[in-house]
C-alpha positions in Angstrom: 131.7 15.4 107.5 134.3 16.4 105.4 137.9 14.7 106.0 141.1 15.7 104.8 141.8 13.0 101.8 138.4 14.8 100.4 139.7 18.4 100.9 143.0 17.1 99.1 140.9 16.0 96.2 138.8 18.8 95.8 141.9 21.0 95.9 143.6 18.8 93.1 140.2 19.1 90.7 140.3 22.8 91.6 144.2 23.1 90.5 143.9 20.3 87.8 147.1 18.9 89.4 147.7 15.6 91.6 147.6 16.5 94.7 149.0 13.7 97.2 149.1 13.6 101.1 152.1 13.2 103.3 151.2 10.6 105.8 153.5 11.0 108.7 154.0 8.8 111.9 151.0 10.1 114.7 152.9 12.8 117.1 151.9 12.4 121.0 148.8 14.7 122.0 147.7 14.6 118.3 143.8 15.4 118.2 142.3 12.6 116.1 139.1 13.5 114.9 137.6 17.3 114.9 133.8 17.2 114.1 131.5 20.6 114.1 127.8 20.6 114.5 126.4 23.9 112.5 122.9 22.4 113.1 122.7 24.6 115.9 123.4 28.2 114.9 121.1 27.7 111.6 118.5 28.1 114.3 119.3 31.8 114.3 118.4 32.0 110.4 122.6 31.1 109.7 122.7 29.8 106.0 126.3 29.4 104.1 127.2 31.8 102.0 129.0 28.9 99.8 129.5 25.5 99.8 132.8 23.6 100.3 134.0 23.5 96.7 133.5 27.1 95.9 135.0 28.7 99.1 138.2 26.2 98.5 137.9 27.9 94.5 138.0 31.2 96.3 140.5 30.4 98.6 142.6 29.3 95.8 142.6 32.3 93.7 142.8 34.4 96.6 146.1 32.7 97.6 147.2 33.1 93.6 146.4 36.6 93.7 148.3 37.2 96.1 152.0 35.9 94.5 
């Protein structure tokens, strides 16, 4: 499982900047925790195309293309 505080690290390695959260007081209805299962569809021969680190990389230079 991948949480947020390890997204926000990733992203600051990727960006060679430091990267803090914004921790904010929890709004009413808030989901909590979010966790997917791919277990499942990798029956049907699904493998990732990337892992976590280099899709954020792609992400990030799409998004800096794009300025």
């Amino acid at each position: 499982m991948t949480s947020v505080n390890r997204l926000i690290e990733i992203i600051s390695e990727l960006l060679n900047k430091d990267v803090k959260a914004e921790y904010a007081e929890e709004r009413k209805g808030e989901v909590q925790r979010i966790a997917l299962d791919v277990s499942k569809i990798k029956n049907f021969g699904f493998k990732p195309g990337y892992d976590l680190r280099e899709g954020m990389r792609n992400v990030l230079e799409w998004m800096n293309a794009k300025r």
